[in-house]
ZADO-1210 file (C-alpha; in nm, 4 decimals, padded with zeros to 6 digits):
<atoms>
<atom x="10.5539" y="09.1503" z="10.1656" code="UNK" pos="1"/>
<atom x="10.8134" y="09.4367" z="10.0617" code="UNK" pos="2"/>
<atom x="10.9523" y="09.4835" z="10.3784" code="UNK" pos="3"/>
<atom x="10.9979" y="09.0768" z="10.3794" code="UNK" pos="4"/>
<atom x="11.1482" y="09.1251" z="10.0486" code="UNK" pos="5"/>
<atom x="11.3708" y="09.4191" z="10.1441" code="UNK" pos="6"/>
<atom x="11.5366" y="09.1809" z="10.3877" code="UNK" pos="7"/>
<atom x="11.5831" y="08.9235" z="10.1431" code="UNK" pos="8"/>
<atom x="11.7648" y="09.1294" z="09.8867" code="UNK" pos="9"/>
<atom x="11.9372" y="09.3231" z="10.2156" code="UNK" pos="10"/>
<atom x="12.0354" y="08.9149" z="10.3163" code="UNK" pos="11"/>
<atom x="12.0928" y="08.7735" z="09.9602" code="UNK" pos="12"/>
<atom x="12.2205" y="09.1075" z="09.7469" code="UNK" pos="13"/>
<atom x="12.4220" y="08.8737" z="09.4649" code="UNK" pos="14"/>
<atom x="12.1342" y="08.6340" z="09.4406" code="UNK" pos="15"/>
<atom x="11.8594" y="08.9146" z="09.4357" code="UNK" pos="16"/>
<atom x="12.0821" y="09.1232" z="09.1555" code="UNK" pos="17"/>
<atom x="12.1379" y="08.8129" z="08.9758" code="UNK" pos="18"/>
<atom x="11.7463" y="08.7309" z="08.9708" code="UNK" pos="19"/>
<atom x="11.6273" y="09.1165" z="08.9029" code="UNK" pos="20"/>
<atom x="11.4755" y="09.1175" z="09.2583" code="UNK" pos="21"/>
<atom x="11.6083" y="09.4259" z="09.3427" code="UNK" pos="22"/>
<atom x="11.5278" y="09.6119" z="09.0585" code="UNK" pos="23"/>
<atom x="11.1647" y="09.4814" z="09.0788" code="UNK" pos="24"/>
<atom x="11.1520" y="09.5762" z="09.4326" code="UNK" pos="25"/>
<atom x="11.2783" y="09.9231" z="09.3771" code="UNK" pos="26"/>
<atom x="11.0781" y="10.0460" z="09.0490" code="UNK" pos="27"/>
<atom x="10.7793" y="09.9175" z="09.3129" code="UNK" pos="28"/>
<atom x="10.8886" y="10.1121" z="09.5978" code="UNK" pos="29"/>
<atom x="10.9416" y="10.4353" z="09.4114" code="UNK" pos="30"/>
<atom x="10.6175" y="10.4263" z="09.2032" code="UNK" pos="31"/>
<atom x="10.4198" y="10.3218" z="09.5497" code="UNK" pos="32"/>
<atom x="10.6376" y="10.6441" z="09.7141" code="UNK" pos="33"/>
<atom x="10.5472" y="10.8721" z="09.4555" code="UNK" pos="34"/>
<atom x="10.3568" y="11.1955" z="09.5449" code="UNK" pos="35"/>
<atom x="10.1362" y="11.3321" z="09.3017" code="UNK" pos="36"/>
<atom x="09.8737" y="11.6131" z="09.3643" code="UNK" pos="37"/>
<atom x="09.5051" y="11.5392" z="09.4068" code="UNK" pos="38"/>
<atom x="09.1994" y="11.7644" z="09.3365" code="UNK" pos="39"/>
<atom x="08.8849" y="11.7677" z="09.3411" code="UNK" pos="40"/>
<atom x="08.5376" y="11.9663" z="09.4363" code="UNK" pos="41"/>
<atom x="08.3379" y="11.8673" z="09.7874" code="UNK" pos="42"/>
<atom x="07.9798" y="12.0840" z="09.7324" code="UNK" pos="43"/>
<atom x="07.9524" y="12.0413" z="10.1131" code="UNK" pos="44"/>
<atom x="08.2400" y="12.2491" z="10.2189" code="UNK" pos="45"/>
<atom x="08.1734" y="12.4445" z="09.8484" code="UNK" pos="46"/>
<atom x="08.5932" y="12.4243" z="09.7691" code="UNK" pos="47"/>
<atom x="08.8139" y="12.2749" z="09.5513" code="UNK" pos="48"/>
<atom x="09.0175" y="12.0060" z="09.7911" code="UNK" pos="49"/>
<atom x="09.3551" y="11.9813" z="09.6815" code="UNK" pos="50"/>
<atom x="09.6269" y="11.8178" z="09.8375" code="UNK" pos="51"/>
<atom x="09.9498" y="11.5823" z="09.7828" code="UNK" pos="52"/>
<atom x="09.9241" y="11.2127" z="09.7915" code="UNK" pos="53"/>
<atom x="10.1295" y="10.8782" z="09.7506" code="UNK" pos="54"/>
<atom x="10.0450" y="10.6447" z="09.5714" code="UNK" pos="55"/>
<atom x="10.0663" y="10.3814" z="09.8820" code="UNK" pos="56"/>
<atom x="09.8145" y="10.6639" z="10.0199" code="UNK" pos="57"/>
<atom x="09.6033" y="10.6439" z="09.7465" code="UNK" pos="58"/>
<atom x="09.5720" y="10.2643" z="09.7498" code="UNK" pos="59"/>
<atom x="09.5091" y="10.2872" z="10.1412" code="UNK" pos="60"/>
<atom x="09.2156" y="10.4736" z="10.1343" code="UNK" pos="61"/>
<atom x="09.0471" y="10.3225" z="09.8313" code="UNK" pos="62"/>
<atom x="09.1283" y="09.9940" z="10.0000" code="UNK" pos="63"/>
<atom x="08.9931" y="10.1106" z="10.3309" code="UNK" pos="64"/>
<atom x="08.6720" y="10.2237" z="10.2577" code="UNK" pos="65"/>
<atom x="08.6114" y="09.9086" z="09.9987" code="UNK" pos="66"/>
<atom x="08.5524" y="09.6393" z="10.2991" code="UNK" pos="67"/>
<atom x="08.5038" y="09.7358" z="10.6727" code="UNK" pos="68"/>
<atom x="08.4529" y="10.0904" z="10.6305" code="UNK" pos="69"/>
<atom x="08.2471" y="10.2226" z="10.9325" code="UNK" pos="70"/>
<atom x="08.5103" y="10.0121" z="11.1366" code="UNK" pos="71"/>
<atom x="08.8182" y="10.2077" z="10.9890" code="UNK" pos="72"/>
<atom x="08.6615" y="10.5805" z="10.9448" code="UNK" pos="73"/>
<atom x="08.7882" y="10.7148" z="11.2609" code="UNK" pos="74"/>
<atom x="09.1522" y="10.6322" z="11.1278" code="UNK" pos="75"/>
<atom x="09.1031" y="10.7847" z="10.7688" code="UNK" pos="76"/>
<atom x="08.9443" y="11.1021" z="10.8756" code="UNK" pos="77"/>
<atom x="09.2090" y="11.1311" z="11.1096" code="UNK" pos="78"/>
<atom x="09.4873" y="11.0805" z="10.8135" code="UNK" pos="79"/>
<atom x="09.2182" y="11.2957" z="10.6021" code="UNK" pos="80"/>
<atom x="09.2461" y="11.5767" z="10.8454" code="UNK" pos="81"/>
<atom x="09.6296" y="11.5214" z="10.8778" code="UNK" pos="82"/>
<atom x="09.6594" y="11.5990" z="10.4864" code="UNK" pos="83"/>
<atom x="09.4143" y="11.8939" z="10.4899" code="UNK" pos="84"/>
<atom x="09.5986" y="12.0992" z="10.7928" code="UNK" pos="85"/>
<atom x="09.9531" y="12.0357" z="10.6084" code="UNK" pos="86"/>
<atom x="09.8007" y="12.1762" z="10.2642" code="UNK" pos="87"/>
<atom x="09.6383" y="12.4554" z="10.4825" code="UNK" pos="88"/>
<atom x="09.3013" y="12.3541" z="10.5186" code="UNK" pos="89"/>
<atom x="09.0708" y="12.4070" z="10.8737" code="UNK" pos="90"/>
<atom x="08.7767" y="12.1602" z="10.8835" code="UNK" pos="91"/>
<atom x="08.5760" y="12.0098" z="11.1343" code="UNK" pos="92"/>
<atom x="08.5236" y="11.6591" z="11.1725" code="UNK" pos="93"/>
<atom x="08.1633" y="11.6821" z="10.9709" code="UNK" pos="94"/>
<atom x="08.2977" y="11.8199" z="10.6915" code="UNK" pos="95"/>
<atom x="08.6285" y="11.5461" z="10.6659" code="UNK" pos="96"/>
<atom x="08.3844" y="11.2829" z="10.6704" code="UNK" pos="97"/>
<atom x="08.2230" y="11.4870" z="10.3174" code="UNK" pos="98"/>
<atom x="08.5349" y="11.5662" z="10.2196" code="UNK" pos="99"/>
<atom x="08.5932" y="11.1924" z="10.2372" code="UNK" pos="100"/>
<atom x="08.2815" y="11.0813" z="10.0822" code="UNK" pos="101"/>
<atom x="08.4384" y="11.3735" z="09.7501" code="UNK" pos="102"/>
<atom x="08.7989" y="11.2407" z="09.7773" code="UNK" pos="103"/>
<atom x="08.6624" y="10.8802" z="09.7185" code="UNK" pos="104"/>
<atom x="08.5602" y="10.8874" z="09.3674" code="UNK" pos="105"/>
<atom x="08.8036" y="11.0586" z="09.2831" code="UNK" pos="106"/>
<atom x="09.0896" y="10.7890" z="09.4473" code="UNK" pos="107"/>
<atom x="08.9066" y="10.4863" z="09.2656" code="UNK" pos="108"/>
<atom x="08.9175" y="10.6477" z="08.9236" code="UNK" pos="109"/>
<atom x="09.2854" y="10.7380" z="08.9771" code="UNK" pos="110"/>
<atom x="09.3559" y="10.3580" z="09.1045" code="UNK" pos="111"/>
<atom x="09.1444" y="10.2619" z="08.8252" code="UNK" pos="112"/>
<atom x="09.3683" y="10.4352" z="08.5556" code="UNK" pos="113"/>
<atom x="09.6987" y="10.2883" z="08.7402" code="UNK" pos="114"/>
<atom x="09.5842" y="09.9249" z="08.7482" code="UNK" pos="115"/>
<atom x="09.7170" y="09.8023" z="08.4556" code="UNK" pos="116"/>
<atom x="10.0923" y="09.9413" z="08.5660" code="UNK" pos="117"/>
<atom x="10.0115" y="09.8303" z="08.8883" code="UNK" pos="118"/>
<atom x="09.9733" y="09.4639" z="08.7432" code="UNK" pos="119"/>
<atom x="10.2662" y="09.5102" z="08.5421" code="UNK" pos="120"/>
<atom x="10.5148" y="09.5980" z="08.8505" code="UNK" pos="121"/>
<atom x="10.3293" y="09.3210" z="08.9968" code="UNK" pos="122"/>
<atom x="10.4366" y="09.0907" z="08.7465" code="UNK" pos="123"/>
<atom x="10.8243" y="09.2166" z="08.7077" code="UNK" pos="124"/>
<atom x="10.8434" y="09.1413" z="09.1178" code="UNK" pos="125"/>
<atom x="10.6844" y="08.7809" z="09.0872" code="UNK" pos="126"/>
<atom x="10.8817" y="08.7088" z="08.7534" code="UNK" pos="127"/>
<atom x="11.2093" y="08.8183" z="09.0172" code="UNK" pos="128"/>
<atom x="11.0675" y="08.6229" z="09.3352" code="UNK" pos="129"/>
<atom x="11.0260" y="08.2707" z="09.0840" code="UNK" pos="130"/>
<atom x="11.3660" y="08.3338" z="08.9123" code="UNK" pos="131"/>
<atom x="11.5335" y="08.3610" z="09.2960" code="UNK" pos="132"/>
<atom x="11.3965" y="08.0743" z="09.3852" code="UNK" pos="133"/>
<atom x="11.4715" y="07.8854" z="09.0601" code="UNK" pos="134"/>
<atom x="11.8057" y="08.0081" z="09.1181" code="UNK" pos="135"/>
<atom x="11.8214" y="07.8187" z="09.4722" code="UNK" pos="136"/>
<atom x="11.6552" y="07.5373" z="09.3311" code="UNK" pos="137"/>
<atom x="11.9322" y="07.4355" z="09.1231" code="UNK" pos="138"/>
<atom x="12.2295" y="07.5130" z="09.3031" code="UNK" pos="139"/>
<atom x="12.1032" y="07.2314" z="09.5405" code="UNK" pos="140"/>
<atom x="11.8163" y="07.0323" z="09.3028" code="UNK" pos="141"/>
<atom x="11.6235" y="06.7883" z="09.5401" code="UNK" pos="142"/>
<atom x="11.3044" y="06.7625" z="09.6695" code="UNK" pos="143"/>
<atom x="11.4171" y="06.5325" z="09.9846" code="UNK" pos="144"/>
<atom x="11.3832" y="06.8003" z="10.2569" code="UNK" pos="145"/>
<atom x="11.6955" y="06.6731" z="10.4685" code="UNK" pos="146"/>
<atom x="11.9170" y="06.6950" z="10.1556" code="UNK" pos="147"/>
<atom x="11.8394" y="07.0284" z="10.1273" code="UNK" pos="148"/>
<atom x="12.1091" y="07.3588" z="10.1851" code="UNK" pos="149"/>
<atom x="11.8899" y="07.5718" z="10.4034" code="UNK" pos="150"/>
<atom x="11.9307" y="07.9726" z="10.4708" code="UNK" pos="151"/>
<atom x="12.1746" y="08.0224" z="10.8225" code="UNK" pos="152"/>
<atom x="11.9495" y="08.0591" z="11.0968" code="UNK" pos="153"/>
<atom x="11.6476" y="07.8753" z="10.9742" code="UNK" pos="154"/>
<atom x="11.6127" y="07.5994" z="11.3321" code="UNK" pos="155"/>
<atom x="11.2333" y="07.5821" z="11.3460" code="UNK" pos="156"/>
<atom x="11.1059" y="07.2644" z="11.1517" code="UNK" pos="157"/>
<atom x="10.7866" y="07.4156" z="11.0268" code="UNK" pos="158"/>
<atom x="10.9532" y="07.6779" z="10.8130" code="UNK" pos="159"/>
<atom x="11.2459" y="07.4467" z="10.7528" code="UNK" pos="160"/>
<atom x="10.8958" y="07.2693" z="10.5672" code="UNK" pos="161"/>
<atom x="10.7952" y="07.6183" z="10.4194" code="UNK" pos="162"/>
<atom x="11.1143" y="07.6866" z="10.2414" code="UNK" pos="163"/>
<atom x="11.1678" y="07.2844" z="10.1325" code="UNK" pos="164"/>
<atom x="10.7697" y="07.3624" z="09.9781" code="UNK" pos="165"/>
<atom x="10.8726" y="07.6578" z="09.8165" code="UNK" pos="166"/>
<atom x="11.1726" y="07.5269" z="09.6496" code="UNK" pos="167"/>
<atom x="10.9997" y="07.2381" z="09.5447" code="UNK" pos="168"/>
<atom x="10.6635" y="07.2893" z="09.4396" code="UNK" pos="169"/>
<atom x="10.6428" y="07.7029" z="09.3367" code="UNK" pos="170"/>
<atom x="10.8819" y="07.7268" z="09.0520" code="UNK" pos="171"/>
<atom x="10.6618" y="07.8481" z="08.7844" code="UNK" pos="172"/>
<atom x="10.7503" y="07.8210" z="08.4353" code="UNK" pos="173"/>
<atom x="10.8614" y="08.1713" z="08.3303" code="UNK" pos="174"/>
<atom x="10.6626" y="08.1625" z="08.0292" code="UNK" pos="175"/>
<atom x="10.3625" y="08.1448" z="08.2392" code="UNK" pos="176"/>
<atom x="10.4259" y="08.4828" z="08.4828" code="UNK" pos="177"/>
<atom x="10.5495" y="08.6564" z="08.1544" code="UNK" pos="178"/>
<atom x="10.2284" y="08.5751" z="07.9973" code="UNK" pos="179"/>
<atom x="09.9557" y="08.6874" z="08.2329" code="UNK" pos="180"/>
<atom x="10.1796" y="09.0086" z="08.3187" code="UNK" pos="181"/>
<atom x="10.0442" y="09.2992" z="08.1439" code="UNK" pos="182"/>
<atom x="10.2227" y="09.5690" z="07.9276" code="UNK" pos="183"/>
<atom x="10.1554" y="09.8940" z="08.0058" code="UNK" pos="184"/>
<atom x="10.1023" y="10.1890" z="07.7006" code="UNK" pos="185"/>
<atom x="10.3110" y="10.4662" z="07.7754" code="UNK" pos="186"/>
<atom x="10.0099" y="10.6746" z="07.8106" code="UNK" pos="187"/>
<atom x="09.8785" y="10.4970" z="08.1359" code="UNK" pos="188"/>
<atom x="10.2150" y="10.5781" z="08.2725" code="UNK" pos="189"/>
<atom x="10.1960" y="10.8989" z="08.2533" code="UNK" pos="190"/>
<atom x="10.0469" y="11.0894" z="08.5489" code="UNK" pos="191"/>
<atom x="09.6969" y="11.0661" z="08.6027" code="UNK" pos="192"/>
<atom x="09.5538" y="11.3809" z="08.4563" code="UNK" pos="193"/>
</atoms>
């Protein structure tokens, strides 16, 4: 979905600025890109692990070990053991997969403390996306598909349909995104301690 929404603002730069897209997009992008150091003990290998990691890291292996996990070890303990030799660590493939088993905790109480920013930058990017397409919406207000001003190089009917839907039927009342989108304290902005 970023990279999608790269394009568009990369496509569309006045609308995007005028609708905050690429703001949302970028406070996103550079929290997600942020490295921040993570510690913590693994009583199998008896050390204190510590390593950087980015936030999108951080999300990928929580989110990788929540649902399918046997199916996508092989590929975290591979990025596991790719993080450990850069910080200067030597382990064999036994003691990843504990090192792994440490690290997780660890990457869910982190996520855990983030969530509520997490929502909030959320929020700020949908609030952007709606106001974009509001912002189409009325320079051209109809819901009659053929009346419509479509983006240059849209030729396939089906997604001629998909944007006509979008236009028509996903303008949310701002009111309603601003609502349900949280406000962070400034203490759960800081870096997780």
């Amino acid at each position: 979905m970023l990279s999608a929404l790269t394009w568009l603002i990369t496509k569309y730069p006045d609308e995007a600025s005028a609708a905050g897209l690429d703001i949302a997009i970028t406070e996103l992008t550079n929290w997600l890109n942020r490295e921040v150091p993570i510690q913590f003990w693994c009583a199998d290998v008896n050390s204190e692990i510590q390593f950087p990691l980015t936030n999108r890291q951080l999300i990928s292996f929580e989110s990788n070990t929540t649902k399918h996990h046997l199916l996508r070890l092989s590929e975290l303990i591979k990025k596991l053991e790719t993080l450990c030799v850069k910080a200067g660590y030597n382990f064999s493939s036994q003691q990843l997969i504990a090192i792994l088993h440490c690290m997780l905790p660890e990457a869910r109480s982190r996520l855990e403390y983030h969530f509520t920013f997490m929502l909030e930058l959320i929020g700020h990017l949908f609030l952007a996306i709606n106001q974009f397409i509001v912002g189409r919406f009325q320079r051209n207000p109809t819901n009659i598909a053929e009346n419509m001003v479509f983006p240059t190089g849209i030729t396939s009917d089906v997604f001629r349909d998909l944007y006509a839907n979008i236009l028509v039927f996903k303008r949310y009342d701002e009111e309603r995104i601003i609502n349900y989108t949280p406000t962070t304290s400034q203490m759960l902005r800081l870096r997780y301690q």
